[in-house]
N, C-alpha and C positions, 0 to 999 in steps of 0.2 A: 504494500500500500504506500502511495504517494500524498503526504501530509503536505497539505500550502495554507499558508496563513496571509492573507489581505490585511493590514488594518484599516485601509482606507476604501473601500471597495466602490463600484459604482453601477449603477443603472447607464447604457450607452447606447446611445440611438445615433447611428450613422447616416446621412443623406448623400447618394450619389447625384453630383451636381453637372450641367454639360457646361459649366464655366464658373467662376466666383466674382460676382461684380458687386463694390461695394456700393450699396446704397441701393440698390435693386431688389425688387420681388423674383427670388429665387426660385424655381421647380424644380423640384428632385422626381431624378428619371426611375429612383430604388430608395425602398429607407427598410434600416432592420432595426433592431432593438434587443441586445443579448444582458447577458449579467457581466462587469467587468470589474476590471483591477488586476496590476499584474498575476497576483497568485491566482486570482481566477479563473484567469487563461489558463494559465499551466493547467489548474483542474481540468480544464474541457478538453486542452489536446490530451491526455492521460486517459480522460473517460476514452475520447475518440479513438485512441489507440488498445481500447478494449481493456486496459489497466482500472483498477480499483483505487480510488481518488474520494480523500475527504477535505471539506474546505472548510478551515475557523475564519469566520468575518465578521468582521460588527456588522447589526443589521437594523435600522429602524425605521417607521414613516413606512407608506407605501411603498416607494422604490425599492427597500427592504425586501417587503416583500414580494414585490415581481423578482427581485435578485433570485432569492431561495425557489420559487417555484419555478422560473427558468430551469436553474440550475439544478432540478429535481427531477423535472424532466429529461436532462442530459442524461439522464444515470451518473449524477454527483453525488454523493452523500454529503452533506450541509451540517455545519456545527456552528451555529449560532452561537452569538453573545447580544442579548437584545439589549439596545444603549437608547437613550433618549432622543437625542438626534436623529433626521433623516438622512438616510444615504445619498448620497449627491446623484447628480444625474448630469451625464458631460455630453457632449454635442461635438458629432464629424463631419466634415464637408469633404467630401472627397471627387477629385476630380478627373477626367478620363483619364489624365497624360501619369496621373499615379501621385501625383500632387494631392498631399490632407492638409486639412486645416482643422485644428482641434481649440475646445476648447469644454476647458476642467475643472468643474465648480469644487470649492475647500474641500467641502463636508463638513460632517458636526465635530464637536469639539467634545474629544471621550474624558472623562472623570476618572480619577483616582480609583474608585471602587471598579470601573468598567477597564479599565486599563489592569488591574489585578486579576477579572475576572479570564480576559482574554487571553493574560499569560498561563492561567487555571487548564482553560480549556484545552490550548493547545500540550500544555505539559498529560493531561489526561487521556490524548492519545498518541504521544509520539513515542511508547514504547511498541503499537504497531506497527508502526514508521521507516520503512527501509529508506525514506530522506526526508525532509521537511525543505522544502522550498517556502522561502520567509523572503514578500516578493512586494515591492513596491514603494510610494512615498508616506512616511508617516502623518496620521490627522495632527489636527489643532489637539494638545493634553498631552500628547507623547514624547515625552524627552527624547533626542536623539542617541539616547544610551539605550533607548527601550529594544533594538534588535539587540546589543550586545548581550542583555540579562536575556532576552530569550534562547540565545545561543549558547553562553555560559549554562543554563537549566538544561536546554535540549540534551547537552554532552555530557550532565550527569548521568542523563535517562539511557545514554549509546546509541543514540540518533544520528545520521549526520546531516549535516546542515548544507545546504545550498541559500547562497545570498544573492539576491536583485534590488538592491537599491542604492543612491549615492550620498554625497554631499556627506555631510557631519554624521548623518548615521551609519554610513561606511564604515568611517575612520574608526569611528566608535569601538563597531563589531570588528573589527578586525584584530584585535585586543584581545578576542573571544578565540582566535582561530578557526573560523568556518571553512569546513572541508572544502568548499566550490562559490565562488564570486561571480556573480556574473555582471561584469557592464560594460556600456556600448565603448563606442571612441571618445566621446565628449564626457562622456563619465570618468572615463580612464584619465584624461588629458586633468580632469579636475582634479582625480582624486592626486596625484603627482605632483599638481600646480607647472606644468608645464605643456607646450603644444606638441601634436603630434603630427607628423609630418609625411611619415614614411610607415610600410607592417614594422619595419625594427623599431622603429619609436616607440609602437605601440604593443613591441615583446620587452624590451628594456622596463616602458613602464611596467608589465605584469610583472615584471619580475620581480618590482619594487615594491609591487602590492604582496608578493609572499614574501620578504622580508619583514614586512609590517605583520604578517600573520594568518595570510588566506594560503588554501593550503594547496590550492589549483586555482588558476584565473581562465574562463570562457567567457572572449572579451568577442562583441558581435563587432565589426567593423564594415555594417552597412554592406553596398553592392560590392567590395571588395572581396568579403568572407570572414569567415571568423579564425581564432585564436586560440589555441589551447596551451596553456604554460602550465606546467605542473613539474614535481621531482620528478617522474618516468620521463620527461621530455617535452620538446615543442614539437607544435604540431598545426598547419599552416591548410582551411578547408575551404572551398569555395564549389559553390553549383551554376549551372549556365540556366539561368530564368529568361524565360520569352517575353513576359508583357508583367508589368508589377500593375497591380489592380489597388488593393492598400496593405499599407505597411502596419495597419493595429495589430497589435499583440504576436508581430512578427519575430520578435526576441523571446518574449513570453515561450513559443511554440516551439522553438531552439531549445530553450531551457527544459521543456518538457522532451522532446527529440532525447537530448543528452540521457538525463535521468532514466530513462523509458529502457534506455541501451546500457546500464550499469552505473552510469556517471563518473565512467573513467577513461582516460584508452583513444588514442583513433576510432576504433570504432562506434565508441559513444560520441565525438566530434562528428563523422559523418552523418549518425543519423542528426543530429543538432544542425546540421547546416542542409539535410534533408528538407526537416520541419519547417527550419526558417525559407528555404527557397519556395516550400509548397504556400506556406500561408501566404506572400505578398502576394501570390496570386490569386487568391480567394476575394470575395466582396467584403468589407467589412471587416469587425474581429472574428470572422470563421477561422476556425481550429481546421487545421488538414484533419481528415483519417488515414489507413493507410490507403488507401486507393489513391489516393490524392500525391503518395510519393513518390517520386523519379531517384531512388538511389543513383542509377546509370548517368545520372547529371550530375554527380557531387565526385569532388577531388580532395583525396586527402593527403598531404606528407610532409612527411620530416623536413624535406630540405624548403626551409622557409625564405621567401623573396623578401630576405630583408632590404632590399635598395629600393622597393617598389613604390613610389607615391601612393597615397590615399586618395583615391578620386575625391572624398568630401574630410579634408584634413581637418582636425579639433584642435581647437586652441583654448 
């Protein structure tokens, strides 16, 4: 079983637009409406990959509950923390050429007792837990240490931990040592304080994220590919995609890919860079299944192009 914990979870309604013109009455050619937030995702490509996936999220307000009942119909199992707040609800504009335009309400602001309870529930099933995926931006209440104490708990239990998030609670958790880090270029670039420029720039950085404490870095690097730094080795994967439709929860489905495949190894890197090339092809935050994958499009190897520019470099 694959444990993912949202704190900040959302209700997501995406409109496929045939241009974005400001000041204009827009028509969407397509509009969906899924349950989101990073760790979300991973729950759904997991279900989708026929895996046994439970998700702790705070839930309140309506949107709450369209969350969980979406998400119950995936065949997700749902572990609520019910908080006072509603769940925010974020809005996508996406455009044919693959261009999104997002936009991502706070959400509520979780309390003391509800910020306890959260870390309650999660610790009461991650001795199920062949990973905990702890995935996304922390709400208004939660100190930027709050991944680190979930991490430090998890690994008394013998969980291991997979991270998706940046900024201060990064840094935080990394203190913690979580077995698998996952973030993008502009993540990586922050989390260093310096830009990246070239793949080496952005294996140097990982490398300086496990001196800090992360014990493998799967670092996504947009249409170039992604990154695996770990003690067994680097390891440099990229797939040929035909048309990118949207990029939501395109990392998310990566990280599920990984996980799915052991969460270690080349071969966990392939299918992760599998996931991630099927999902931008999809509408919306759809989750590939496996029918949805082209392994025969994905490259994996050792010998990494570290000279190679970044077509969208982080600074």
């Amino acid at each position: 079983m694959i444990l993912t914990v949202t704190p900040n979870p959302s209700l997501d309604r995406t409109y496929e637009v045939p241009a974005l013109d400001r000041g204009e009455v827009l028509r969407a050619t397509a509009e969906r409406v899924d349950p989101g937030g990073k760790g979300v995702n991973v729950s759904r490509a997991v279900a989708a990959a026929g895996r046994r996936t439970v998700a702790v999220l705070p839930l309140g307000g309506a949107p709450g509950a369209l969350v969980a009942e979406l998400l119950a119909g995936q065949g997700i199992e749902v572990a609520p923390v019910p908080v006072a707040g509603a769940t925010r609800s974020n809005i996508a504009l996406a455009e044919p050429d693959g261009t999104l335009t997002k936009i991502n309400a706070p959400g509520p602001e979780l309390t003391s007792v509800e910020s306890r309870s959260l870390l309650s529930v999660v610790r009461s099933h991650a001795g199920a837990a062949a990973w905990i995926a702890c995935c996304g931006s922390l709400p208004r209440g939660l100190a930027p240490e709050w991944y680190a104490e979930l991490v430090a708990r998890a690994h008394l239990d013998g969980a291991r931990i997979a991270l998706d998030t940046s900024g201060p609670s990064l840094l935080a958790a990394l203190r913690e040592r979580p077995d698998v880090v996952k973030p993008n270029a502009e993540e990586l670039s922050q989390a260093v304080g310096r830009p990246l420029a070239t793949v080496g720039d952005a294996v140097k950085a990982a490398e300086e994220l496990r001196t800090y404490g992360a014990g493998a870095v799967l670092a996504s690097l947009g249409t170039d590919g992604q990154l695996l730094v770990a003690e067994a080795g680097t390891y440099f994967g990229s797939a040929a995609v035909t048309a990118v439709r949207s990029n939501v929860g395109a990392g998310d489905a990566s990280l599920a890919g990984f996980l799915t495949a052991g969460g270690e190894g080349p071969e966990a890197l392939a299918s992760a860079v599998a996931h991630g090339a099927a999902a931008v092809q999809l509408p919306g935050s759809v989750m590939p299944s496996p029918a949805d994958l082209d392994p025969s499009a994905v490259t994996v190897t050792a010998d990494v192009p570290m000279d190679r520019p970044l077509t969208e470099p982080a600074s």
